[in-house]
VOBA-1610 file (N, C-alpha, C; in pm, whole numbers, padded with zeros to 5 digits, always signed):
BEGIN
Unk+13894-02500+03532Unk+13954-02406+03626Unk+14104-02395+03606Unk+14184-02498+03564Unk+14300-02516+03567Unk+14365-02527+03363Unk+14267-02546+03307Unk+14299-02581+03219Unk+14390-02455+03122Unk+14314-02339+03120Unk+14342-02236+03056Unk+14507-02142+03092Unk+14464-02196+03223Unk+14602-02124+03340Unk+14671-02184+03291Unk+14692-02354+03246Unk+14799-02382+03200Unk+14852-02407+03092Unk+14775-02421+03017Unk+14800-02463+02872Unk+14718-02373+02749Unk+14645-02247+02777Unk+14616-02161+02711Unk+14491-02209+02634Unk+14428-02057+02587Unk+14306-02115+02520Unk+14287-02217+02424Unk+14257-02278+02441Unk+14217-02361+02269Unk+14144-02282+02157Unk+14176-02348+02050Unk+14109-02280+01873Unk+13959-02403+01913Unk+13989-02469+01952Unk+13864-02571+01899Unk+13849-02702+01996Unk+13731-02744+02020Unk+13693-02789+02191Unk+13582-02924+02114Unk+13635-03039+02130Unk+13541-03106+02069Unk+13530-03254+02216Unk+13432-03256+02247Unk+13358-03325+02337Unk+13207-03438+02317Unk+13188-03510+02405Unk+13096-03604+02347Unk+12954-03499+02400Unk+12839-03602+02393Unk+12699-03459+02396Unk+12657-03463+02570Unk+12725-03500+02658Unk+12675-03483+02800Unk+12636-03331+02855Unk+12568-03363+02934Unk+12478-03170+02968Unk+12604-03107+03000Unk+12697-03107+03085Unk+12783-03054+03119Unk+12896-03029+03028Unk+12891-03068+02905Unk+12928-03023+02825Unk+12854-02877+02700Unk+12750-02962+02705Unk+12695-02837+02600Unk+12585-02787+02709Unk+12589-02754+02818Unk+12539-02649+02890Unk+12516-02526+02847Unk+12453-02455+02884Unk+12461-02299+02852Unk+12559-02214+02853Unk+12630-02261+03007Unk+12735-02228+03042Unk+12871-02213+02975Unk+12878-02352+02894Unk+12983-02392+02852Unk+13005-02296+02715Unk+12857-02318+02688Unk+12821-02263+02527Unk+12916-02077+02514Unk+12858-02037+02619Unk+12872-01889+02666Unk+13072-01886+02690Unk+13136-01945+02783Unk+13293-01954+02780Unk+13303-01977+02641Unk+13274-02041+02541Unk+13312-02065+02406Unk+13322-01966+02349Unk+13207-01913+02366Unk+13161-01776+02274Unk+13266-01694+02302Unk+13275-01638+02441Unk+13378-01524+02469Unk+13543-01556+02437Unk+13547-01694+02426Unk+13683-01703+02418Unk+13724-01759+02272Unk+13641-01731+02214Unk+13645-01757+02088Unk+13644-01904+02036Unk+13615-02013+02142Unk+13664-02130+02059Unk+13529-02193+02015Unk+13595-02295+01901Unk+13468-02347+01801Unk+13431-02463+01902Unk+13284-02500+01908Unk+13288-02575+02029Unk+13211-02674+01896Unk+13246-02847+01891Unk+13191-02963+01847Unk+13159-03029+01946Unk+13078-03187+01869Unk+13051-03283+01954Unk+13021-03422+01880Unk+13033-03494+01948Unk+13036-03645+01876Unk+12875-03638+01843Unk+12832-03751+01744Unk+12765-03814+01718Unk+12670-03856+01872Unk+12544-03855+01898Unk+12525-03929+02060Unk+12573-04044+01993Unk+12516-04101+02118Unk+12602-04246+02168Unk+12681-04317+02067Unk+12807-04284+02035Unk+12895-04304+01969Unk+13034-04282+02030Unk+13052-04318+02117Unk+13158-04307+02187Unk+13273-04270+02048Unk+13293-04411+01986Unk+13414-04430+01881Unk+13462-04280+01850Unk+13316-04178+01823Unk+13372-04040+01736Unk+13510-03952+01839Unk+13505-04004+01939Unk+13587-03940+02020Unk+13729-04077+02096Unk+13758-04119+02042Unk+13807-04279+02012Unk+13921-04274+02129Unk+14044-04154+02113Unk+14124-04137+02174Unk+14109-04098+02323Unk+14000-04011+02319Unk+13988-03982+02451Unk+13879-04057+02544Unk+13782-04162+02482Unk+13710-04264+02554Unk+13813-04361+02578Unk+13939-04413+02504Unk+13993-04522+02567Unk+14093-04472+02641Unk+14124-04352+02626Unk+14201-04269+02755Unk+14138-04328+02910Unk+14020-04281+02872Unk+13946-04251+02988Unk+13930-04406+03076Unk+13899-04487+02920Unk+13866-04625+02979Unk+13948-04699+03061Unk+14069-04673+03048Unk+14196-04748+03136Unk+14219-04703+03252Unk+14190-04561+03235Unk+14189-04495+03381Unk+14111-04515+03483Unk+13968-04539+03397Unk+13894-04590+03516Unk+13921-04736+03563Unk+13973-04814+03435Unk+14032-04915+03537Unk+14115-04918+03588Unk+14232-04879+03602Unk+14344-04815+03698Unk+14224-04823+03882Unk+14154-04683+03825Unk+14088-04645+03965Unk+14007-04805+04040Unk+13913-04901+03923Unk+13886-04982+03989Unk+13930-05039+04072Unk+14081-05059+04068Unk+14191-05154+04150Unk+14198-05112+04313Unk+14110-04981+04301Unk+14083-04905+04427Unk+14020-04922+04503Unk+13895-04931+04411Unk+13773-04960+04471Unk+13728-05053+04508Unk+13795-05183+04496Unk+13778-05340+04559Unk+13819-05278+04659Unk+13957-05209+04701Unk+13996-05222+04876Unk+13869-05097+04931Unk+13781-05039+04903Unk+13704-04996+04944Unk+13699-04810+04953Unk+13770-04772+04853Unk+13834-04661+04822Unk+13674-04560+04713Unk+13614-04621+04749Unk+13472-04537+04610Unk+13483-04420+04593Unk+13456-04385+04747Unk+13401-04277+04769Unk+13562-04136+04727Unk+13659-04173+04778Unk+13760-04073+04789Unk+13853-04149+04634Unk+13809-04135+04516Unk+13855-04177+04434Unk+13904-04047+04370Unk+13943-03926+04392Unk+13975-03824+04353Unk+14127-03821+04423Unk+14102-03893+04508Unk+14247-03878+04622Unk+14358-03984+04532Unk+14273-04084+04482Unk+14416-04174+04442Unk+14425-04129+04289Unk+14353-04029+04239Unk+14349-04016+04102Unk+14476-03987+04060Unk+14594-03938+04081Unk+14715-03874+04083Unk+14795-03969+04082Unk+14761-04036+04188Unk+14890-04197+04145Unk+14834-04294+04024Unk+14689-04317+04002Unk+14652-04369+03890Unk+14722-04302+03772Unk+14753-04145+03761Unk+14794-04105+03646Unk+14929-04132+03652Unk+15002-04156+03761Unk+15143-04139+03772Unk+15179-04320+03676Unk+15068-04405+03748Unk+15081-04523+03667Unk+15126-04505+03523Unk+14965-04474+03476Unk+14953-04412+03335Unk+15092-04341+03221Unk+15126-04250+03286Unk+15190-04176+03250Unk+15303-04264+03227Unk+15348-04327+03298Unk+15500-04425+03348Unk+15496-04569+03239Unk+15394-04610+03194Unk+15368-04748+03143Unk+15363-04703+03026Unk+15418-04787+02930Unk+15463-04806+02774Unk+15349-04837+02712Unk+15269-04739+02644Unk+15139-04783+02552Unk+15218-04894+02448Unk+15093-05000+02386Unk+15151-05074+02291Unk+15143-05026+02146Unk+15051-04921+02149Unk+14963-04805+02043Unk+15091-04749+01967Unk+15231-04707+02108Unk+15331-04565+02060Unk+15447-04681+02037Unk+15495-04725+02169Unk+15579-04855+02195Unk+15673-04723+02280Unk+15604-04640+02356Unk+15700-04536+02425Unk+15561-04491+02554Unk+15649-04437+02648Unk+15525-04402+02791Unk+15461-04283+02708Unk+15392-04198+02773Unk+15350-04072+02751Unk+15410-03987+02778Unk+15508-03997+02943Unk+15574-03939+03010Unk+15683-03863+02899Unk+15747-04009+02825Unk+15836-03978+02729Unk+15849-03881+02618Unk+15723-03912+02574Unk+15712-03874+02382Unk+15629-03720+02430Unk+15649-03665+02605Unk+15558-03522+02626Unk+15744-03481+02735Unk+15831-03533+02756Unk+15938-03430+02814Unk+16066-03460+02702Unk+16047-03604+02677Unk+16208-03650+02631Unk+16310-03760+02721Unk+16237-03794+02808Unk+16334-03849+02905Unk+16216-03945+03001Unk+16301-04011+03046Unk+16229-04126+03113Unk+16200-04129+03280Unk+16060-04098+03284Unk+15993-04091+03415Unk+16026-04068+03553Unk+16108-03999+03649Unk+16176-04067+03780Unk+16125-04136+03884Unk+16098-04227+03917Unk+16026-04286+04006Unk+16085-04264+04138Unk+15985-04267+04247Unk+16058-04344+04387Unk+16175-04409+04396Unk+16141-04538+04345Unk+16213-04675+04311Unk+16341-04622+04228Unk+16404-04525+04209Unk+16500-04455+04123Unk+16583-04406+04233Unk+16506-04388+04341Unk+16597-04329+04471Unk+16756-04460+04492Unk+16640-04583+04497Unk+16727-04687+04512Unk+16784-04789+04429Unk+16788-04732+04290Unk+16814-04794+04165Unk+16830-04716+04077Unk+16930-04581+04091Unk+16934-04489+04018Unk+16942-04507+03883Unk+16887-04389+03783Unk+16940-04400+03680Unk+17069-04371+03620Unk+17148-04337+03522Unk+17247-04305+03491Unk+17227-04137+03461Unk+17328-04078+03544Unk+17349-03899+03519Unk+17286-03884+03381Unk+17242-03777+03389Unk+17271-03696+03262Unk+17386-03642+03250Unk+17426-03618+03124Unk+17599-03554+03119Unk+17567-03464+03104Unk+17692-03365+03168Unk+17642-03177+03193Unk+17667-03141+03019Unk+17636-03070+03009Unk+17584-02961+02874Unk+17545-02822+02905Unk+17590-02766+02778Unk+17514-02647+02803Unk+17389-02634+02753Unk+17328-02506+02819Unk+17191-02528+02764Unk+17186-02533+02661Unk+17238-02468+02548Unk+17177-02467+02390Unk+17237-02616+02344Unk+17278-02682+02416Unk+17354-02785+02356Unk+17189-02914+02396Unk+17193-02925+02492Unk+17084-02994+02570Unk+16922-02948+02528Unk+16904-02819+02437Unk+16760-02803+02377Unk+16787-02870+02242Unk+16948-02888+02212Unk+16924-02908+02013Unk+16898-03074+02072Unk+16924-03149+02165Unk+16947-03221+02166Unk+16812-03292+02212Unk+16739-03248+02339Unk+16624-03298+02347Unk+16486-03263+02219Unk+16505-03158+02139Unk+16421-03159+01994Unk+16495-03246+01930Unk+16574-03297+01939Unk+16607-03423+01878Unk+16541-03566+01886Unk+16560-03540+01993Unk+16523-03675+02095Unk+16361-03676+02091Unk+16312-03605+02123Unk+16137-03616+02106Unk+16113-03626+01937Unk+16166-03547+01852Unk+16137-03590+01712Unk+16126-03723+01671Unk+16250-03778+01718Unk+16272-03914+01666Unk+16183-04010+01795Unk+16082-03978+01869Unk+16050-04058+01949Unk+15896-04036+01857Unk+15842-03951+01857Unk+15767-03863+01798Unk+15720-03952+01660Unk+15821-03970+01601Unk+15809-04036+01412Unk+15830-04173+01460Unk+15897-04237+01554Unk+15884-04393+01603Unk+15791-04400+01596Unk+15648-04328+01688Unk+15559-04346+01764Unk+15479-04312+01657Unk+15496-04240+01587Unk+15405-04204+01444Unk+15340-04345+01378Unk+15488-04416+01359Unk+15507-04517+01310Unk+15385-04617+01381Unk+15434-04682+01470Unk+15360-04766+01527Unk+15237-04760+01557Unk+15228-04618+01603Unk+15044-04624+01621Unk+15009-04636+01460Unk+15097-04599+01375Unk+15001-04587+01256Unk+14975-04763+01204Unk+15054-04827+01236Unk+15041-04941+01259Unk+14906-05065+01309Unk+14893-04998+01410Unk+14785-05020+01536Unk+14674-04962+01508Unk+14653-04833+01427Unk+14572-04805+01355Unk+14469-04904+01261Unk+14602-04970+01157Unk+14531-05025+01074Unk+14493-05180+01143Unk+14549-05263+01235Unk+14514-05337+01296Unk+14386-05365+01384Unk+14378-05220+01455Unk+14215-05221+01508Unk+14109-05149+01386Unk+14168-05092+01290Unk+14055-05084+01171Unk+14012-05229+01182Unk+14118-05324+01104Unk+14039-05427+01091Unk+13960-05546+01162Unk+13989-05535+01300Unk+13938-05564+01373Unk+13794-05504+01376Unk+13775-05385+01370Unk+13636-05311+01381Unk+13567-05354+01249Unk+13587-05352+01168Unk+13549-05411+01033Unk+13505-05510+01000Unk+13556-05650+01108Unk+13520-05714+01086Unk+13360-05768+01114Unk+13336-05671+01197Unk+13195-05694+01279Unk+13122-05558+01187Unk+13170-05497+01163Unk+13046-05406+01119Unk+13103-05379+00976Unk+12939-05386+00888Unk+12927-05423+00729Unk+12928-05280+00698Unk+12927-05232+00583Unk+12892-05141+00467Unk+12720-05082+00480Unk+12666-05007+00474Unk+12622-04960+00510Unk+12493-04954+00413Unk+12506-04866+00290Unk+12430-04864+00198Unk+12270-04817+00233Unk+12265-04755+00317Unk+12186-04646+00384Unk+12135-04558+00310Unk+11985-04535+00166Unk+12003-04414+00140Unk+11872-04369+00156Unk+11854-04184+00101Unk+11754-04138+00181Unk+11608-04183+00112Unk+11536-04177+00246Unk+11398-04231+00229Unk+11369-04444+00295Unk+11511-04481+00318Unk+11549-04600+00387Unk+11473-04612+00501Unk+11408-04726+00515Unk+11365-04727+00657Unk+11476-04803+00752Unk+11484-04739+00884Unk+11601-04840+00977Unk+11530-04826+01082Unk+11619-04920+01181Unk+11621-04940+01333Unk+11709-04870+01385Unk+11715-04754+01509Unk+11771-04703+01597Unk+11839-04811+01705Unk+11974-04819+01747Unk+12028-04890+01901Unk+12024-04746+02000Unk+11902-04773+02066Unk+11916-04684+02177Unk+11897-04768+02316Unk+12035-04754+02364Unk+12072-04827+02527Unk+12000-04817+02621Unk+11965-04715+02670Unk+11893-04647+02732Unk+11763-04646+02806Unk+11734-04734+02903Unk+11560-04763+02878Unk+11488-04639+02950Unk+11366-04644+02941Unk+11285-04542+02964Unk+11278-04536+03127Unk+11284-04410+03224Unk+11276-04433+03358Unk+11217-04544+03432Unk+11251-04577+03557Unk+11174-04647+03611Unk+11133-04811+03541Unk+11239-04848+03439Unk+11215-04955+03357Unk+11336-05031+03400Unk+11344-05170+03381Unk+11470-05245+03390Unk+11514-05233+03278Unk+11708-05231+03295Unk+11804-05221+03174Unk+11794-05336+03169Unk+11783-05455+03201Unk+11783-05637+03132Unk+11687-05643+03048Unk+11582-05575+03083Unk+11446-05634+03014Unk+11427-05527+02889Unk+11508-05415+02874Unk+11514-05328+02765Unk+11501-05396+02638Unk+11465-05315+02505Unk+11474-05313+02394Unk+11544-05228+02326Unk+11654-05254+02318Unk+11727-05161+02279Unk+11795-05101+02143Unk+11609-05208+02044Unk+11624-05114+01952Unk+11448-05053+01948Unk+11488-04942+01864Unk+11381-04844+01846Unk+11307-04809+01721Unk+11207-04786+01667Unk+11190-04728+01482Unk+11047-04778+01484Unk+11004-04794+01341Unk+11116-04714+01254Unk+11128-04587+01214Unk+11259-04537+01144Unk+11343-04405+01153Unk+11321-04416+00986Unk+11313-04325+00940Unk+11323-04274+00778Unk+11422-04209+00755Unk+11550-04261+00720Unk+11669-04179+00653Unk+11609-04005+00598Unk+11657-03910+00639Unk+11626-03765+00570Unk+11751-03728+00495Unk+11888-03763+00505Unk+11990-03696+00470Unk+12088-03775+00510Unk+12207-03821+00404Unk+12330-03871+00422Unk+12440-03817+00459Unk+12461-03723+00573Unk+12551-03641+00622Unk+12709-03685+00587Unk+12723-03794+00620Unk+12842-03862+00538Unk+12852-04005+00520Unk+12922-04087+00468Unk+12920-04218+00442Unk+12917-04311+00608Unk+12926-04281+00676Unk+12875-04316+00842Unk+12816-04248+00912Unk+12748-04164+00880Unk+12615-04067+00950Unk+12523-04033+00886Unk+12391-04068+00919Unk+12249-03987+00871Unk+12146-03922+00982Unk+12079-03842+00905Unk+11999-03796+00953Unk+11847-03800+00934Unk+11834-03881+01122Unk+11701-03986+01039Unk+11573-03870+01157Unk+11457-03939+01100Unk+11302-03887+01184Unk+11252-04040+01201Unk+11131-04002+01274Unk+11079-04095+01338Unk+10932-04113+01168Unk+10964-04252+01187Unk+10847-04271+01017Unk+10750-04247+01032Unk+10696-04304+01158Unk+10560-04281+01215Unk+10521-04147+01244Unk+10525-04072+01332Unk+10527-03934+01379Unk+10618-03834+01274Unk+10557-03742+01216Unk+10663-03717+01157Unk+10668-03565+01175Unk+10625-03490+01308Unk+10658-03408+01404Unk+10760-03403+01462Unk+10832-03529+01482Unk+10914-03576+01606Unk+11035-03483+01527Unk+11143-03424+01607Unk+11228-03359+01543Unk+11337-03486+01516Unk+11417-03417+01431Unk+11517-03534+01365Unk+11670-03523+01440Unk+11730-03643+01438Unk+11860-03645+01461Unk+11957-03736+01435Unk+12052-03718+01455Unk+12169-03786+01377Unk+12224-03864+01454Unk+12237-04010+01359Unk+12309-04154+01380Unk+12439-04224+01336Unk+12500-04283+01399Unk+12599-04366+01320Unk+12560-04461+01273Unk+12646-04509+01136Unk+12579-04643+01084Unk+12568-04786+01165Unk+12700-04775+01240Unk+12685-04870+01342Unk+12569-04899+01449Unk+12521-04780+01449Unk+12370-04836+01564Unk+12263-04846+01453Unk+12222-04854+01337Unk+12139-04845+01262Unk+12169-05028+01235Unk+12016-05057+01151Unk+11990-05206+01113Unk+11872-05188+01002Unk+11875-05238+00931Unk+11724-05236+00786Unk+11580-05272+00889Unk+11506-05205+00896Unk+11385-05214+00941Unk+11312-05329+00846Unk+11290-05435+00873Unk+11210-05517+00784Unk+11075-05546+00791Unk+11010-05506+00873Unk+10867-05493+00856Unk+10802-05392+00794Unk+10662-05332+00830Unk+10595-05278+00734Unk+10533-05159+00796Unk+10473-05076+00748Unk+10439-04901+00876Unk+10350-04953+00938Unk+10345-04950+01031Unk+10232-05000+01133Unk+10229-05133+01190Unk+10322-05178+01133Unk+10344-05314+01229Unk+10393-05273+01359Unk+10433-05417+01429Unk+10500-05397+01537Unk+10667-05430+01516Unk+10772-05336+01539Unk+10873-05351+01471Unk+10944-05478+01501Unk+11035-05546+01425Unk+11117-05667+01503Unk+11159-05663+01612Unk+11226-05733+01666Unk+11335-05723+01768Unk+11459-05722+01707
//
């Protein structure tokens, strides 16, 4: 509702696979407004990396709410959760958000009674060469460091998940979270197969079918939820 009013159409709209995303609805605003509409991998959060751990802090922000008993009207404190957000120094940039999106540092409340130091008067053209200054060089800091942090949680992620070597006609195991209605999530199995590799979409995605049924329509996995199926067609699969 607000999005377009303020910040104009987008070229390209990429979202994870929830209904309210690829709705009909949604499908149809795309169409007319021309934008290319994507979507992650299912349950693959990672494909959308930036904006799940966006999200993830925020909701813990909001938790801090919901102990004092705030559940229900969690839309009401959503605004000071962002004001948090916005104000606090990612370790990703080594700068707020507030910053590296105006140029200048946050004003708080607490500023009423601990002012900051003036800005010195300028003229305007003097004060635009100067704040494209100032965000550039905050901008290529921040370049810097996340690119940094980058390679640090690569290897962190790496270290737990192997090489893949996935090719077609492979039998695997599906991780699907998910249990079937009316079932307990403790007592789940939350793996599934086996799946017959059809196509190596890229070096971390295939596109697998079900081995058994081979009606079942096909769809696409990350290597990370996949595992070598080691039994035999018609067994009962591992755990």
């Amino acid at each position: 509702r607000t999005w377009i009013s303020r910040w104009g159409s987008p070229l390209s709209f990429h979202s994870d696979c929830g209904s309210n995303f690829e709705s009909q609805l949604m499908q149809e605003v795309c169409h007319l407004l021309d934008v290319r509409k994507t979507h992650t991998i299912p349950y693959h959060p990672e494909g959308n990396g930036l904006v799940e751990r966006t999200n993830r802090t925020i909701n813990n922000i909001l938790l801090a709410f919901t102990n004092d008993g705030h559940q229900h009207d969690w839309d009401v404190h959503l605004p000071f959760c962002l004001l948090a957000y916005r104000g606090t120094t990612h370790s990703s940039t080594g700068f707020t958000p507030h910053y590296l999106w105006t140029g200048r540092d946050l004003r708080l409340p607490v500023d009423l009674r601990y002012p900051l130091p003036a800005p010195e008067q300028t003229t305007p053209q003097t004060f635009a060469t100067k704040l494209r200054e100032v965000i550039r060089s905050a901008h290529n800091a921040a370049r810097i460091t996340l690119g940094n942090a980058s390679i640090h949680q690569k290897r962190n992620f790496d270290r737990h998940i192997a090489g893949t070597g996935f090719q077609i006609g492979d039998l695997v195991m599906h991780h699907y979270p998910i249990p079937p209605r009316g079932t307990s999530a403790k007592l789940h199995h939350p793996w599934r197969g086996p799946f017959a590799v059809l196509d190596v979409l890229a070096p971390t995605s295939f596109l697998l079918r079900n081995a058994i049924r081979a009606e079942s329509p096909p769809f696409t996995a990350h290597f990370s939820k996949l595992k070598p199926y080691r039994g035999r067609l018609g067994e009962t699969p591992p755990p």
